[in-house]
C-alpha positions in Angstrom: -1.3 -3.7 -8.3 2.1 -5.4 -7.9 5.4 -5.0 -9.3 8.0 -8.5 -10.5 11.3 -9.1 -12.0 12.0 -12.0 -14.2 16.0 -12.7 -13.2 17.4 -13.8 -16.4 19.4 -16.6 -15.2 16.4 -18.6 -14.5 13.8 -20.4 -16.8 10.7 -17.8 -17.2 8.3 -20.3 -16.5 8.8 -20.4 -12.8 8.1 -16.9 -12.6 4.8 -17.0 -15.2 3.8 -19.3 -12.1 3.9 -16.5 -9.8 2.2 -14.0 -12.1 -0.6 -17.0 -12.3 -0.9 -17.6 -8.4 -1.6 -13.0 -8.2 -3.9 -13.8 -11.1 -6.2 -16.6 -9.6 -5.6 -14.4 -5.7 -7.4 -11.5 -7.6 -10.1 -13.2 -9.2 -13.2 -10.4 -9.8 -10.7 -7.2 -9.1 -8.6 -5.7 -11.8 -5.0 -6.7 -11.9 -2.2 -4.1 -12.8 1.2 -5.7 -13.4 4.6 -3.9 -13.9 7.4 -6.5 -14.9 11.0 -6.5 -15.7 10.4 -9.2 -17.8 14.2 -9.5 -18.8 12.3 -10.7 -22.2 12.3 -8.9 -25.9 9.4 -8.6 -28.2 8.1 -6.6 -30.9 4.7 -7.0 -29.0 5.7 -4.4 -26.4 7.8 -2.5 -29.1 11.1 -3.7 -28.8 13.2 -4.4 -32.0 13.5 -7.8 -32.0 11.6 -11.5 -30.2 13.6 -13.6 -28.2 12.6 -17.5 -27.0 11.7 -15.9 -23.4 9.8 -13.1 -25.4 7.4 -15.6 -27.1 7.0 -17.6 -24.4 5.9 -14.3 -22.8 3.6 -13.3 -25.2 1.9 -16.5 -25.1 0.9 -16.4 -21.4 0.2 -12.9 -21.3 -2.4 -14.2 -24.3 -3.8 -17.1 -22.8 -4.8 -15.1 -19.3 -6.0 -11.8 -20.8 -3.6 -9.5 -20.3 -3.4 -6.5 -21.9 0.2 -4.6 -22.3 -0.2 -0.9 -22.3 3.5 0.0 -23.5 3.2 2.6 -26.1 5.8 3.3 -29.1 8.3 5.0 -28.3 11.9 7.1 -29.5 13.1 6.1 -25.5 13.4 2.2 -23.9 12.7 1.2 -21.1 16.5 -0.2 -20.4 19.4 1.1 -21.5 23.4 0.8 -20.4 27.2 0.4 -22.1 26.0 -2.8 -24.3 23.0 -1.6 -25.9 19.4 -0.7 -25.1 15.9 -2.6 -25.6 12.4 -2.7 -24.2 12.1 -5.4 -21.7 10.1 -3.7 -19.0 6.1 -4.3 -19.2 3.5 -2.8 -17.6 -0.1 -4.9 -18.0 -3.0 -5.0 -16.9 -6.6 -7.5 -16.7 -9.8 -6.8 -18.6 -11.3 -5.0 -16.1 -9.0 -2.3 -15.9 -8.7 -1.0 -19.9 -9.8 2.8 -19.3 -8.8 2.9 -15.8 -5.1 3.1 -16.5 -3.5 5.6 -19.4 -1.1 8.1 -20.3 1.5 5.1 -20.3 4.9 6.8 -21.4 9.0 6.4 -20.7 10.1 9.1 -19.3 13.4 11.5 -20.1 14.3 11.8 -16.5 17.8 10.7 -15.4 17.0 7.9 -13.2 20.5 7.6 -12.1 20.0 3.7 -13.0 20.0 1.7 -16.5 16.2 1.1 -16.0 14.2 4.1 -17.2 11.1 5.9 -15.1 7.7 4.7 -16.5 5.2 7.5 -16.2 1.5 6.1 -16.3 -1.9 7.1 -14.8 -4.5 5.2 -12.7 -7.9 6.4 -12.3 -8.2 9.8 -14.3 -11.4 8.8 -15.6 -13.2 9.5 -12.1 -11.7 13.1 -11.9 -14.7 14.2 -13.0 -16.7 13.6 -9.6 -16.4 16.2 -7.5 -13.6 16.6 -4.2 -16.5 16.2 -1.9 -17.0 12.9 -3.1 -13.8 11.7 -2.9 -12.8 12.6 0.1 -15.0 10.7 2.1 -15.7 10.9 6.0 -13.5 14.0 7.8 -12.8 13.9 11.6 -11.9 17.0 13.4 -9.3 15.3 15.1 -7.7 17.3 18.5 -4.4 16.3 20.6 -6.8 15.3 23.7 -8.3 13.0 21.6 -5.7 10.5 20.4 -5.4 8.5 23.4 -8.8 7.9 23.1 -8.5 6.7 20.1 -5.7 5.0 20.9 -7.9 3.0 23.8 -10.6 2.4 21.8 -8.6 0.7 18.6 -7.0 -1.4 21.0 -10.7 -2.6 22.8 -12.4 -3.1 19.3 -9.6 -5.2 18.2 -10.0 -7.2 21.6 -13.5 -7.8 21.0 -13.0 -8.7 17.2 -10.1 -11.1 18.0 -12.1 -12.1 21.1 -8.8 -11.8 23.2 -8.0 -9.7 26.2 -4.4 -7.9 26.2 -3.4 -7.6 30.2 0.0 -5.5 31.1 1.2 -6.5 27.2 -1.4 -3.6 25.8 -0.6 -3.3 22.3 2.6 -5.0 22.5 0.4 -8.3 22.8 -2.2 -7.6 20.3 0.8 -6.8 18.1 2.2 -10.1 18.4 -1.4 -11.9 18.1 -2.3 -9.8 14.8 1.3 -10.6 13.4 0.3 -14.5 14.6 -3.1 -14.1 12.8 -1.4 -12.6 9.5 0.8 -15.3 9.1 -1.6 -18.0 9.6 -4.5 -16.3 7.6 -5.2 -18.0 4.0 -7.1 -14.6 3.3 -5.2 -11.9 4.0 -7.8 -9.7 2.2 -10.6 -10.9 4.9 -8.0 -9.4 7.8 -7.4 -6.3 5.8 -11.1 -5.6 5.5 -11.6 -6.9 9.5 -9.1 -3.9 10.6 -10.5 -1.3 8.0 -13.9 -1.9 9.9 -12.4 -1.9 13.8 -9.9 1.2 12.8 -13.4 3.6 11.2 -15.0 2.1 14.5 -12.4 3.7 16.6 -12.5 6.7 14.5 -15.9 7.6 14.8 -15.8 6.5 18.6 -12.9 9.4 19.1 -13.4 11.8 17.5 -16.2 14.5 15.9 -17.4 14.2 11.9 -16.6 17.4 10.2 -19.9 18.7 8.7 -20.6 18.1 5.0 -21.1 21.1 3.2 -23.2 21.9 0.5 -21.0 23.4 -1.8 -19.3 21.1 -3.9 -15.8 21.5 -6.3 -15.9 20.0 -9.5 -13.4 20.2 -12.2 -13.3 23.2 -14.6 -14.8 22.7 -17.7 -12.1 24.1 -19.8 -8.1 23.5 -18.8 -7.5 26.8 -19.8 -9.8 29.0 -17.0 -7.9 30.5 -14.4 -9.3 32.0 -11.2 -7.9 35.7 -12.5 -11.0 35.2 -15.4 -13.3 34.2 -12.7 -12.4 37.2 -10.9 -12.7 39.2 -14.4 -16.2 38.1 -15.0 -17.2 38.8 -11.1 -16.1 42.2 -11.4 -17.6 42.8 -14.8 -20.7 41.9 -13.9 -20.4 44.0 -10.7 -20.1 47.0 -13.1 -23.6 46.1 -14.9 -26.2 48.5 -14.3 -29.2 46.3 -13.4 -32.3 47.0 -15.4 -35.1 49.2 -13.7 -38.2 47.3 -14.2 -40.2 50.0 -15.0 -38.3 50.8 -18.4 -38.5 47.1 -19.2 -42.4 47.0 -18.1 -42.5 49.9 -20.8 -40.1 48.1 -23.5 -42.8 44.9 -23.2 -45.5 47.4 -23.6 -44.2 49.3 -26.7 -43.6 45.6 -28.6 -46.9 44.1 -27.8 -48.0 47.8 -29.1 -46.5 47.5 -32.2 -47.4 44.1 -32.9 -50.8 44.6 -33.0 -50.5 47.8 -35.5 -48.2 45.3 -37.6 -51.1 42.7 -37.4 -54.0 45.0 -38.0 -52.4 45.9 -40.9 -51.8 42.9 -42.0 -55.2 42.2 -42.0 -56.4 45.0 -43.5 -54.3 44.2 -46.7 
């Protein structure tokens, strides 16, 4: 997910060269690009297509973009001049029902670019909290320089280095080092994610899972004041004595056999 601008006082196609290079860096993974394109085209509901505009639409095209604008009375850009659409939000094939609700927003955004108002992910809101929540660590004051300690020992180990007086200073300045000479930044990322959950679960306790789980209502219109309701109505139900329904069983299965005798008789 990324955000570009398109300065207008520059030929487009130096900047379709960046969008490419994000492309090709997130090849497999679902790309989600908003762009102030500084381009017009009816393809993302503006009023008219400019040269920038089709030269737009036929990269977006050729890579497999899909734009998500949707129609509408607002644009995305608007001052003294005039207004028009030039602001895109799109996003790769892999993404189509993971990002929705696309709309310009009437907030004053105290600029000449309008808010965009989208959202990522709502089709997983169906899982429950639990779920997405993930591990919890009770995490206490006396506890922090531990982890503290520990982060800075597992990084040692996975940069096989040794910090002396410098501490964290010095394995500042060799991860900053590392970051800058790294080709794969995304390898790093996931190197630290590992050595940070190991210093986590070194420090500090796992808050047990529980049993009970939330999920979403099923209706967007139940409120906890009708879960109380039903509670206390059913509170007020006289339970059935199982003698009178022993006897209600008996009297059926009575009558059902005088029904079918009869029945036969006939």
């Amino acid at each position: 997910m990324g955000t570009t601008y398109f300065d207008i006082n520059r030929q487009i196609e130096g900047d379709l060269n960046k969008i490419e290079t994000i492309i090709h860096h997130a090849t497999g993974a679902g790309v989600l690009l908003t762009i102030d394109s500084n381009s017009r085209s009816t393809s993302w509901h503006d009023t008219q297509t400019n040269a920038r505009g089709r030269i737009l639409e036929e990269f977006l095209l050729s890579k497999h973009l899909q734009i998500i604008n949707e129609e509408s009375t607002l644009t995305t850009f608007l001052n003294s001049r005039g207004s028009s659409n030039i602001h895109l939000t799109v996003i790769s094939n892999q993404l189509p029902r993971a990002v929705e609700h696309w709309e310009v927003s009437d907030q004053e955004s105290c600029s000449v670019h309008s808010i965009i108002k989208f959202a990522i992910g709502q089709g997983s809101w169906g899982r429950s909290k639990q779920e997405s929540q993930g591990v919890r660590y009770i995490v206490k004051g006396k506890d922090i320089d531990k982890f503290q300690g520990n982060l800075l020992r597992l990084q040692e180990e996975r940069l096989n280095t040794t910090n002396t007086e410098g501490g964290s200073v010095d394995l500042d300045l060799t991860l900053s080092k590392r970051a800058n000479e790294e080709t794969k930044i995304e390898k790093l990322v996931e190197e630290f994610q590992e050595v940070l959950k190991a210093a986590w679960d070194k420090s500090f306790r796992k808050q047990r899972a529980t049993k009970k789980t939330v999920t979403n209502k099923s209706v967007p219109w139940w409120t906890d004041e009708l879960t109380n309701e039903e509670k206390d109505k059913r509170s007020e139900e006289v339970p059935e004595n199982k003698e009178t329904r022993r006897f209600e069983g008996t009297s059926q299965n009575h009558l059902f056999s005088r029904e079918s005798k009869v029945r036969s008789n006939n």
